[in-house]
PDB file of N, CA, C and O in Angstrom, chain B, residues numbered from 101:
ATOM      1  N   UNK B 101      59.211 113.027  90.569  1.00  0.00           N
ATOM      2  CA  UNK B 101      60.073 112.890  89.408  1.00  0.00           C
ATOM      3  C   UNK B 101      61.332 113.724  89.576  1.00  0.00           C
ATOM      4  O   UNK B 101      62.443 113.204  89.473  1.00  0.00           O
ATOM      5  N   UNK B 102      61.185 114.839  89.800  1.00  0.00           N
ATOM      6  CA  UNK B 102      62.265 115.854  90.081  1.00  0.00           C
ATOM      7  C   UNK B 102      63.192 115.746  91.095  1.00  0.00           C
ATOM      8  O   UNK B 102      64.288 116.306  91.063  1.00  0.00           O
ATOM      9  N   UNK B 103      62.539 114.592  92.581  1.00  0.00           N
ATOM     10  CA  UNK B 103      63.753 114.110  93.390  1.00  0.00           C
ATOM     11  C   UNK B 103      63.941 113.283  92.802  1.00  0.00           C
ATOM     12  O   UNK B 103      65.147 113.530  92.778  1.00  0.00           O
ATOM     13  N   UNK B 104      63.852 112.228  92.102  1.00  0.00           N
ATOM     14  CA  UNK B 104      64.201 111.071  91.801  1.00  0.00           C
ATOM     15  C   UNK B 104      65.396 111.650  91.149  1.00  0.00           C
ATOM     16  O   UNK B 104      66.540 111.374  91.509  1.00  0.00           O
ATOM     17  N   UNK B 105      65.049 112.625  89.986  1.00  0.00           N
ATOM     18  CA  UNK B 105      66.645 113.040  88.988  1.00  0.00           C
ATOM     19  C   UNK B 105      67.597 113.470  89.294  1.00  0.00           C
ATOM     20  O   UNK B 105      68.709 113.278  88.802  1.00  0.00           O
ATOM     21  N   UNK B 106      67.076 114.594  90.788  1.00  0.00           N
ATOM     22  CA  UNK B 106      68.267 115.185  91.549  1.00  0.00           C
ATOM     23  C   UNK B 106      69.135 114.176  92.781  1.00  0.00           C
ATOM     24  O   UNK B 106      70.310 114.396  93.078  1.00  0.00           O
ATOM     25  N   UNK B 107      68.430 113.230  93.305  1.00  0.00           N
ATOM     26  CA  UNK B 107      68.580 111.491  93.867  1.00  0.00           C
ATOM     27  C   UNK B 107      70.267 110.924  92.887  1.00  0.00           C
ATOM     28  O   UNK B 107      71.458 110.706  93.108  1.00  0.00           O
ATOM     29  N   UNK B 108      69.390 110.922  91.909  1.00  0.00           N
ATOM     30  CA  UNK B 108      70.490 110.330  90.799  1.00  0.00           C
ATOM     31  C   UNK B 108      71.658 111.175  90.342  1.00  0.00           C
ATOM     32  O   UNK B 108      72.802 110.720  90.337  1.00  0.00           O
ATOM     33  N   UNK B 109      71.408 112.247  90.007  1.00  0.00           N
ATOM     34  CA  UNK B 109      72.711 113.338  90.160  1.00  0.00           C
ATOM     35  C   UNK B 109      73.366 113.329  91.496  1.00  0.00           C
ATOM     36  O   UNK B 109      74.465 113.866  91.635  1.00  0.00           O
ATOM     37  N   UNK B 110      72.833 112.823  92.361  1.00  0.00           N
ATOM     38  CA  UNK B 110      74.006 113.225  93.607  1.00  0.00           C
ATOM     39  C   UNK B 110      74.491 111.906  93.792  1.00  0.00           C
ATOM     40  O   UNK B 110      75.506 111.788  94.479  1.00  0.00           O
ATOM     41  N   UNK B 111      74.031 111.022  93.375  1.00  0.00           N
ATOM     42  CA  UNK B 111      74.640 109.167  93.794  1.00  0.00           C
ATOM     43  C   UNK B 111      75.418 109.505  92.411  1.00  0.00           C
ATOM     44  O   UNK B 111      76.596 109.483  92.768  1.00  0.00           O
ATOM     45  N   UNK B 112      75.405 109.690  91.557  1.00  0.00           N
ATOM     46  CA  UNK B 112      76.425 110.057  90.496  1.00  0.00           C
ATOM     47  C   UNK B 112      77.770 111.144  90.566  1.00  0.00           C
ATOM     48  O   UNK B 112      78.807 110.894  89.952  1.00  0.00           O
ATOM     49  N   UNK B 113      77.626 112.180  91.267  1.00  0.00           N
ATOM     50  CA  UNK B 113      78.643 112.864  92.338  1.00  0.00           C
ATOM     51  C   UNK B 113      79.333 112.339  93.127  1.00  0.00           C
ATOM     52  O   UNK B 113      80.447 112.831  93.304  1.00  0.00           O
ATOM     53  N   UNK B 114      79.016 111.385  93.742  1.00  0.00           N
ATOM     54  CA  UNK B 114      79.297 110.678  94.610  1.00  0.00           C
ATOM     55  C   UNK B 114      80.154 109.401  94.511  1.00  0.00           C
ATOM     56  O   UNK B 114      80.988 109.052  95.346  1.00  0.00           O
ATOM     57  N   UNK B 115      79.752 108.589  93.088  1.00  0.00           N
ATOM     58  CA  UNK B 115      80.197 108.184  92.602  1.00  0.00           C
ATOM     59  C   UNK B 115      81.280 108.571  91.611  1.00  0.00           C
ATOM     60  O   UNK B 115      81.989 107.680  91.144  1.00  0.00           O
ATOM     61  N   UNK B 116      81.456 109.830  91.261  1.00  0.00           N
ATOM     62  CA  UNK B 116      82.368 110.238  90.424  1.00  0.00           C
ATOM     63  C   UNK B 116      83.628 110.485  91.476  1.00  0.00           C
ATOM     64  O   UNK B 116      84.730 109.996  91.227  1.00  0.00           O
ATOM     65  N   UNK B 117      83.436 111.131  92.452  1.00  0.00           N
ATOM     66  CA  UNK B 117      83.919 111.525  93.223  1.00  0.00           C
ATOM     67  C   UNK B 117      85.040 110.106  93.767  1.00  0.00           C
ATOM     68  O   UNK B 117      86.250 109.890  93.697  1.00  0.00           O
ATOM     69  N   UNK B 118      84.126 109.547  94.180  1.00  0.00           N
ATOM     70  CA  UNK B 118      85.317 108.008  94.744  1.00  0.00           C
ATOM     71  C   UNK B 118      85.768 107.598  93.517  1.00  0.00           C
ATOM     72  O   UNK B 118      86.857 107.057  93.707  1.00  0.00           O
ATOM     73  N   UNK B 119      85.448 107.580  92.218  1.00  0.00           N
ATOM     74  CA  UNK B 119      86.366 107.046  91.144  1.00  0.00           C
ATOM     75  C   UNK B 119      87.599 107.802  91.030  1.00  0.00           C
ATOM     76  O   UNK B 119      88.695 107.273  90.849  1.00  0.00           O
ATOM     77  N   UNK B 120      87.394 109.087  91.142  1.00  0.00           N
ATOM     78  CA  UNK B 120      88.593 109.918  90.739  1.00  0.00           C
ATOM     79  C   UNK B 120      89.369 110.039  92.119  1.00  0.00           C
ATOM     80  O   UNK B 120      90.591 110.142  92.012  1.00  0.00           O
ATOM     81  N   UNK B 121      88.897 110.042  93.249  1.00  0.00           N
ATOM     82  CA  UNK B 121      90.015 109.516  94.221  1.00  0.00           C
ATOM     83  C   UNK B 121      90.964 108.400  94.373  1.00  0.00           C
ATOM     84  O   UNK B 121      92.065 108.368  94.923  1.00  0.00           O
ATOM     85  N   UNK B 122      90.261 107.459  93.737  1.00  0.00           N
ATOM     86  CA  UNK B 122      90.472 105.826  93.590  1.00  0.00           C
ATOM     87  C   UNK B 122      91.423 105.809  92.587  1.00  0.00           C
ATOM     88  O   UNK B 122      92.296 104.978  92.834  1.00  0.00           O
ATOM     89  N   UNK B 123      91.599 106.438  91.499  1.00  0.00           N
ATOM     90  CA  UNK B 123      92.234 106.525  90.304  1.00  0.00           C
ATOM     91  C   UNK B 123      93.504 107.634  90.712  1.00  0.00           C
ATOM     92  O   UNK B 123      94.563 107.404  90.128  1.00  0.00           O
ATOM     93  N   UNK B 124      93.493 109.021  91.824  1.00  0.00           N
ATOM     94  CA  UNK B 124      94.521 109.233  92.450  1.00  0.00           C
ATOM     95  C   UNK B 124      95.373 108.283  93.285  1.00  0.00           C
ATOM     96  O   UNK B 124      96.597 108.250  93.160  1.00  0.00           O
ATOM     97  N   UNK B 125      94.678 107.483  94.170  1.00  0.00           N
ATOM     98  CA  UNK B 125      95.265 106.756  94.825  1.00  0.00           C
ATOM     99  C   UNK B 125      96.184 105.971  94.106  1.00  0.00           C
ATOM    100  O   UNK B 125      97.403 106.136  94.064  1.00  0.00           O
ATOM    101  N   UNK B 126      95.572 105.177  93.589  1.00  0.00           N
ATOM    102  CA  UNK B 126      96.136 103.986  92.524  1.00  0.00           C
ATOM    103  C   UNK B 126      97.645 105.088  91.920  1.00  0.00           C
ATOM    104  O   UNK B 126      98.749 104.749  92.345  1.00  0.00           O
ATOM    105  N   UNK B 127      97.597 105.855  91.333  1.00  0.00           N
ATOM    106  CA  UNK B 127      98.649 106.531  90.636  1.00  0.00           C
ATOM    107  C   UNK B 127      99.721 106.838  91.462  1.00  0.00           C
ATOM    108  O   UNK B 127     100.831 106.539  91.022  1.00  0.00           O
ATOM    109  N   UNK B 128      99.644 107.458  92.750  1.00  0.00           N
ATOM    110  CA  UNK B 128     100.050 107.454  93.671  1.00  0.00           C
ATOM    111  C   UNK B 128     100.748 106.019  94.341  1.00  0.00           C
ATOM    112  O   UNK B 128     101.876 106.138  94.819  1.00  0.00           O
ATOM    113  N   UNK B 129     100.423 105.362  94.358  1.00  0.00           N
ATOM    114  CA  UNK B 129     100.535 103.806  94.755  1.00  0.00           C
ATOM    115  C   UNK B 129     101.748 103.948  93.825  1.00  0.00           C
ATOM    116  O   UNK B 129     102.813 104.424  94.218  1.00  0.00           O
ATOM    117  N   UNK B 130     101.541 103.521  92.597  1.00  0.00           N
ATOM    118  CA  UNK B 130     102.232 103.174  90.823  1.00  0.00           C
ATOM    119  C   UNK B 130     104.035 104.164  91.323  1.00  0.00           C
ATOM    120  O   UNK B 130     105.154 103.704  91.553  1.00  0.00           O
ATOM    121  N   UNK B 131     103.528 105.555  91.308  1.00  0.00           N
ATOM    122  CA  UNK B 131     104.834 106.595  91.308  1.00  0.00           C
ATOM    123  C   UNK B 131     105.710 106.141  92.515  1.00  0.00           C
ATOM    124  O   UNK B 131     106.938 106.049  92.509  1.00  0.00           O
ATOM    125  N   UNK B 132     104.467 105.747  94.039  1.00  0.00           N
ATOM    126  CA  UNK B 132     106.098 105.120  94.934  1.00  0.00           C
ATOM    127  C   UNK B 132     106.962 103.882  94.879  1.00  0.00           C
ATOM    128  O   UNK B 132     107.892 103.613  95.640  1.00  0.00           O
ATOM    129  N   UNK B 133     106.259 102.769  93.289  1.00  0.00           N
ATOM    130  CA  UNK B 133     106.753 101.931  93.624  1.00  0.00           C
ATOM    131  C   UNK B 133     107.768 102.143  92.600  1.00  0.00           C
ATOM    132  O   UNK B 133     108.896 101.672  92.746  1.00  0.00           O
ATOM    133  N   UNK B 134     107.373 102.956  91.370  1.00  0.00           N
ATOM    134  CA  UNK B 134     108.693 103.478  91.026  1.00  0.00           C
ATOM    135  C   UNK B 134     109.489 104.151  91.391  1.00  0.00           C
ATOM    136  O   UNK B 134     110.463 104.296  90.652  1.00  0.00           O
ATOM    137  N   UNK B 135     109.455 104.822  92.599  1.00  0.00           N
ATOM    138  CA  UNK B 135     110.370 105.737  93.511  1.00  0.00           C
ATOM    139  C   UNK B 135     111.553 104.525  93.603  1.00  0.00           C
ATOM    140  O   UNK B 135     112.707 104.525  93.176  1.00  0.00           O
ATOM    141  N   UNK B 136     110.655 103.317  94.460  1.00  0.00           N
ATOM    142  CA  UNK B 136     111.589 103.116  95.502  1.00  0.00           C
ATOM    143  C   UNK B 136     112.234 101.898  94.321  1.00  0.00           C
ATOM    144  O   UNK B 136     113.392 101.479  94.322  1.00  0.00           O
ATOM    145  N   UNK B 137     111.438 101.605  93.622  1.00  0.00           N
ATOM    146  CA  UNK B 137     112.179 100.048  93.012  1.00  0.00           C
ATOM    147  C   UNK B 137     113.270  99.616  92.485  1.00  0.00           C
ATOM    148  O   UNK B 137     113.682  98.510  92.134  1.00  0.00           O
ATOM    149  N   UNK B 138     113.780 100.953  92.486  1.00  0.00           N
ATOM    150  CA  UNK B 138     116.046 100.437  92.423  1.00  0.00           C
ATOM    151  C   UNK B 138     116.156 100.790  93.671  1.00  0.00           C
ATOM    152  O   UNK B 138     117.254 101.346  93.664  1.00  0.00           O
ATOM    153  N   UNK B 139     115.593 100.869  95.206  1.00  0.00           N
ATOM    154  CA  UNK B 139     116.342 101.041  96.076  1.00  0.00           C
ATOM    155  C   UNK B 139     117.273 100.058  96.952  1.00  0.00           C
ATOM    156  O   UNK B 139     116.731  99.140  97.569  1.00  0.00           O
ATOM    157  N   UNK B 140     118.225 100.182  96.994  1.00  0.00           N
ATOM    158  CA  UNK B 140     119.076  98.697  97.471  1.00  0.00           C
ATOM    159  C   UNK B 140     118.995  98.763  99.218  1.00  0.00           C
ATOM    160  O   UNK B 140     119.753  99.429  99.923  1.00  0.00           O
ATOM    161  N   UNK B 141     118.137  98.097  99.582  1.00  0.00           N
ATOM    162  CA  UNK B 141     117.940  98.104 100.770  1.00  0.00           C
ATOM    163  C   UNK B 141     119.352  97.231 101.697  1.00  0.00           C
ATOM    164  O   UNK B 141     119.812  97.690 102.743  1.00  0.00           O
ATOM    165  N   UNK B 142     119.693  96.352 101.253  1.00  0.00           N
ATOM    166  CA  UNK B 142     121.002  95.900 101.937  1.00  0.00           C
ATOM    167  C   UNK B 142     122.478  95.670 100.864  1.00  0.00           C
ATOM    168  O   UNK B 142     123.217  94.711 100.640  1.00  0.00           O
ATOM    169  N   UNK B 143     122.402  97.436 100.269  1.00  0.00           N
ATOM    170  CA  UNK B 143     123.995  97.385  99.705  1.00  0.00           C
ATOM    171  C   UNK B 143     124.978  97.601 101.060  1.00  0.00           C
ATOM    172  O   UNK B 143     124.607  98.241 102.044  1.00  0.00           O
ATOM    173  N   UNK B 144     126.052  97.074 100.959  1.00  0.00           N
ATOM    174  CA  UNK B 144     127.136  97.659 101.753  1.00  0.00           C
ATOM    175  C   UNK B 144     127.334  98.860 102.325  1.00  0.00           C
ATOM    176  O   UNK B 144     127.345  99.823 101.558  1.00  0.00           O
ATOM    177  N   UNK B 145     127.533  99.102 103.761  1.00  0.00           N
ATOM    178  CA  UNK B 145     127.558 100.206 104.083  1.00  0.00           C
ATOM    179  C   UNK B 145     128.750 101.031 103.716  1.00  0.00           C
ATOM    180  O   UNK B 145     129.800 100.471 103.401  1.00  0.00           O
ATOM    181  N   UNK B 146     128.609 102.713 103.749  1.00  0.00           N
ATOM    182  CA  UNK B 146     130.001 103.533 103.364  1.00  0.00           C
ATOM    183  C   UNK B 146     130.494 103.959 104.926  1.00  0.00           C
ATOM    184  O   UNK B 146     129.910 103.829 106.002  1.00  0.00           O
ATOM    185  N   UNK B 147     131.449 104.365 104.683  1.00  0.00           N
ATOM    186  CA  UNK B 147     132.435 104.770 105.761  1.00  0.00           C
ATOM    187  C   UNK B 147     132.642 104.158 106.492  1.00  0.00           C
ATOM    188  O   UNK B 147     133.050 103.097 106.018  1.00  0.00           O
ATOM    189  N   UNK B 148     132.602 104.143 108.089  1.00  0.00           N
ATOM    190  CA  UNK B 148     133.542 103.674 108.905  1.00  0.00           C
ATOM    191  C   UNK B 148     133.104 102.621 109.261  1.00  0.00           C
ATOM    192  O   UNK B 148     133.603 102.304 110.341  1.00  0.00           O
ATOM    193  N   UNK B 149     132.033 101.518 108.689  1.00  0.00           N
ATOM    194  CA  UNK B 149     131.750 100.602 109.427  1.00  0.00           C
ATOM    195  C   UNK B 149     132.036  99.911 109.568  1.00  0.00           C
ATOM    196  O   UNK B 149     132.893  99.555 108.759  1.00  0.00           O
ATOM    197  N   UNK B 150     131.631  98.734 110.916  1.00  0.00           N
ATOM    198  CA  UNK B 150     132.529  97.573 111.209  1.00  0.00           C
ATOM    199  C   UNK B 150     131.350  96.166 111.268  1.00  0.00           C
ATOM    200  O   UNK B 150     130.165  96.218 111.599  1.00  0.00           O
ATOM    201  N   UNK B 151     132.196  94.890 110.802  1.00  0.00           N
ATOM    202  CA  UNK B 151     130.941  94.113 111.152  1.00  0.00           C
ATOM    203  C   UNK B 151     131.157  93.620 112.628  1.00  0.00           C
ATOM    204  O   UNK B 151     132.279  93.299 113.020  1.00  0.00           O
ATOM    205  N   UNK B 152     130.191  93.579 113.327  1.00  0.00           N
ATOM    206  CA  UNK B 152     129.746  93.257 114.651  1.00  0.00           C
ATOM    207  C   UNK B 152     130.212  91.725 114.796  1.00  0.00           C
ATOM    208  O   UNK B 152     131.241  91.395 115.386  1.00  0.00           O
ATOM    209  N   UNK B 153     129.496  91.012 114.304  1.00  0.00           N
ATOM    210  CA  UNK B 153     129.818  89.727 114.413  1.00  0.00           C
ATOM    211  C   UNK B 153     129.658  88.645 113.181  1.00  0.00           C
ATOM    212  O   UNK B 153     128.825  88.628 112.275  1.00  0.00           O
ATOM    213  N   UNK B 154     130.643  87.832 113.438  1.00  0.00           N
ATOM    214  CA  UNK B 154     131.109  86.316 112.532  1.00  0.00           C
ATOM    215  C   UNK B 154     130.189  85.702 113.117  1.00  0.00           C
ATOM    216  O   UNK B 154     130.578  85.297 114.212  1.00  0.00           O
ATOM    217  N   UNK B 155     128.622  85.314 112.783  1.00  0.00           N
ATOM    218  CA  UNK B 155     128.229  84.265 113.032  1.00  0.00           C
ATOM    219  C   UNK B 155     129.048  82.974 112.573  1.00  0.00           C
ATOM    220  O   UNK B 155     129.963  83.102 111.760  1.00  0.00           O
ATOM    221  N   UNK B 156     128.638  81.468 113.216  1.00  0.00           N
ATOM    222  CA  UNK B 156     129.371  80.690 112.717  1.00  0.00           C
ATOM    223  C   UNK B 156     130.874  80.255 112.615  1.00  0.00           C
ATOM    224  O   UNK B 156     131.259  79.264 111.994  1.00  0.00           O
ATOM    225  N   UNK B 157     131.791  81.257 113.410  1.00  0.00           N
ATOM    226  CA  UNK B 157     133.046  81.303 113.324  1.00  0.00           C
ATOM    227  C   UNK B 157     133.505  80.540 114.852  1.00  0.00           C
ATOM    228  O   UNK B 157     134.515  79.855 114.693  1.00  0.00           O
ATOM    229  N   UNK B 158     132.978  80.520 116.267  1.00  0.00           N
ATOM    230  CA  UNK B 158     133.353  80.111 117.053  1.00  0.00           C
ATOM    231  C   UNK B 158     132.682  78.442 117.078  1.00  0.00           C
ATOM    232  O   UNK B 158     131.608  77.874 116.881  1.00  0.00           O
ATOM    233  N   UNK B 159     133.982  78.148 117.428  1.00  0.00           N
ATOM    234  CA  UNK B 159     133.555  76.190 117.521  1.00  0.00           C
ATOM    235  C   UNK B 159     132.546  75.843 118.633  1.00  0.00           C
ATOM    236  O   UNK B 159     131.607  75.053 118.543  1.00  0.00           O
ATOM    237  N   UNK B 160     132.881  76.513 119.600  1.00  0.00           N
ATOM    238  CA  UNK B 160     132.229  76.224 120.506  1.00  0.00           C
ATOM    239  C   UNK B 160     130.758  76.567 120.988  1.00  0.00           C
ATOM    240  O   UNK B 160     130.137  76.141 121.962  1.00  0.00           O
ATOM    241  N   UNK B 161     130.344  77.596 119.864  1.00  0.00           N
ATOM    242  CA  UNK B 161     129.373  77.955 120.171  1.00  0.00           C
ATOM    243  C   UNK B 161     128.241  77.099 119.033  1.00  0.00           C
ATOM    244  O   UNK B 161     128.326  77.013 117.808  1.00  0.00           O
ATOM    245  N   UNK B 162     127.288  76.587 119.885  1.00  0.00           N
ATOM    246  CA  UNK B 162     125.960  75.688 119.595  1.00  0.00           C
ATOM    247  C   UNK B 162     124.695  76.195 119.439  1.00  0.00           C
ATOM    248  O   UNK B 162     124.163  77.186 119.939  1.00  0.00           O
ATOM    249  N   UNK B 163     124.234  75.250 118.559  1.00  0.00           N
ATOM    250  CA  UNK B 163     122.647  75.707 118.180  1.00  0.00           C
ATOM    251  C   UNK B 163     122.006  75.771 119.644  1.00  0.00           C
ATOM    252  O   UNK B 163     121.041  76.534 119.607  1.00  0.00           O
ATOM    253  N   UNK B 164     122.159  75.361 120.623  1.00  0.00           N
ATOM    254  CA  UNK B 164     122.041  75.034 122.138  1.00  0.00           C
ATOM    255  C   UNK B 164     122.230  76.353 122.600  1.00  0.00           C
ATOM    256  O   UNK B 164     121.268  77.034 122.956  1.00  0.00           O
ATOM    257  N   UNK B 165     123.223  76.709 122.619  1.00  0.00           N
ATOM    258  CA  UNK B 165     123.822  77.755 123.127  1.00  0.00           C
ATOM    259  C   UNK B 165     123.294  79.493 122.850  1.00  0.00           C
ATOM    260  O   UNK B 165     123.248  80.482 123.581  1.00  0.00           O
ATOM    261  N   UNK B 166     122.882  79.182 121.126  1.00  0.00           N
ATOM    262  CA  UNK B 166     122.543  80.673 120.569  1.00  0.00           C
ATOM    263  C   UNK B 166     120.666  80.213 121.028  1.00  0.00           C
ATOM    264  O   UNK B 166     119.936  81.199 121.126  1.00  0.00           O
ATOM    265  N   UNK B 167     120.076  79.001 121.244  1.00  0.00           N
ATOM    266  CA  UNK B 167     118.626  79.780 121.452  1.00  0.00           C
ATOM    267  C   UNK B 167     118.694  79.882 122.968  1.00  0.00           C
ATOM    268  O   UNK B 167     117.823  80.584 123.481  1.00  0.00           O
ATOM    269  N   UNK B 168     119.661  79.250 123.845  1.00  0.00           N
ATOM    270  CA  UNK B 168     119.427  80.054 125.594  1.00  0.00           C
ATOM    271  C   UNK B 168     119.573  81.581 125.220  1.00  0.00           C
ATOM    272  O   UNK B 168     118.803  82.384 125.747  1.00  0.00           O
ATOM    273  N   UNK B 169     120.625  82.048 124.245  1.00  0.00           N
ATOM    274  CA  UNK B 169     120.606  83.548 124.129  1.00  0.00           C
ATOM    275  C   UNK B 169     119.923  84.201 123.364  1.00  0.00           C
ATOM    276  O   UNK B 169     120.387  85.290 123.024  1.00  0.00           O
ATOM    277  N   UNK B 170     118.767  83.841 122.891  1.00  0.00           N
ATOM    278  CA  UNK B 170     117.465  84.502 122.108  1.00  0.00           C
ATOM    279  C   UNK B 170     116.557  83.952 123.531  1.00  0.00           C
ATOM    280  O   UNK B 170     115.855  84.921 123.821  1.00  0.00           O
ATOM    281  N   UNK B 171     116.435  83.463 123.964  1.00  0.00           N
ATOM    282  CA  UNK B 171     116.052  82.985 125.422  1.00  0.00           C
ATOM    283  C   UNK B 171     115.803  83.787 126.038  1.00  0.00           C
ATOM    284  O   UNK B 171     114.672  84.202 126.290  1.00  0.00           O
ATOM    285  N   UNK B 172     117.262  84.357 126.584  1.00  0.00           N
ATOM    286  CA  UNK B 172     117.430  85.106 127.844  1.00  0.00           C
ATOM    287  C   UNK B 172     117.468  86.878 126.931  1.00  0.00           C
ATOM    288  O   UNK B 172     116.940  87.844 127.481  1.00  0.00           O
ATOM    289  N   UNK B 173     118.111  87.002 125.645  1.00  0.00           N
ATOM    290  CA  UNK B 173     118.076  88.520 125.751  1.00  0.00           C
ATOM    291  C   UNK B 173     116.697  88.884 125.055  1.00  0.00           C
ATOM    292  O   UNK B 173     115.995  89.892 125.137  1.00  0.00           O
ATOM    293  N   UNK B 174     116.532  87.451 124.190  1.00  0.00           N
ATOM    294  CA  UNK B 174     114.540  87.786 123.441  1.00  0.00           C
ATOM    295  C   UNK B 174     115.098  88.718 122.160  1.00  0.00           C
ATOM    296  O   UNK B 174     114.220  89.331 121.554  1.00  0.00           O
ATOM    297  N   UNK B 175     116.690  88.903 121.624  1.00  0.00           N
ATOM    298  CA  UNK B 175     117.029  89.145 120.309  1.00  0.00           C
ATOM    299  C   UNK B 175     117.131  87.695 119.288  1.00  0.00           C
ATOM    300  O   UNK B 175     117.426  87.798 118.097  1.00  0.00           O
TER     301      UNK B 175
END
């Protein structure tokens, strides 16, 4: 009788134990997504930057042409 109660007090420890981790986690989870959820992942850059390239701007260049060069550089 007396393991059985002390049995049950420790699966109840045990169980308390992962709830209240589970219930940190979760909160934790909640606070980074309010961290990040105004973060503007593609605003405009500041200072000196330049854009690299005009897709779309040269005539001559073909749907042909841009997958030999995902092809050959594998960008």
């Amino acid at each position: 009788m007396k393991t059985s109660v002390n049995l049950f007090f420790q699966i109840m420890k045990v169980l308390l134990l992962f709830v209240c981790f589970t219930v940190l986690f979760y909160l934790g989870m909640v606070w980074l997504n309010q961290e990040y959820e105004g973060y503007q992942r593609y605003s405009e850059p500041k200072g000196a930057a330049i854009k690299v390239m005009k897709a779309g701007d040269s005539e001559e260049e073909t749907w042909l042409s841009r997958l030999m060069l995902l092809y050959l550089d594998g960008e």
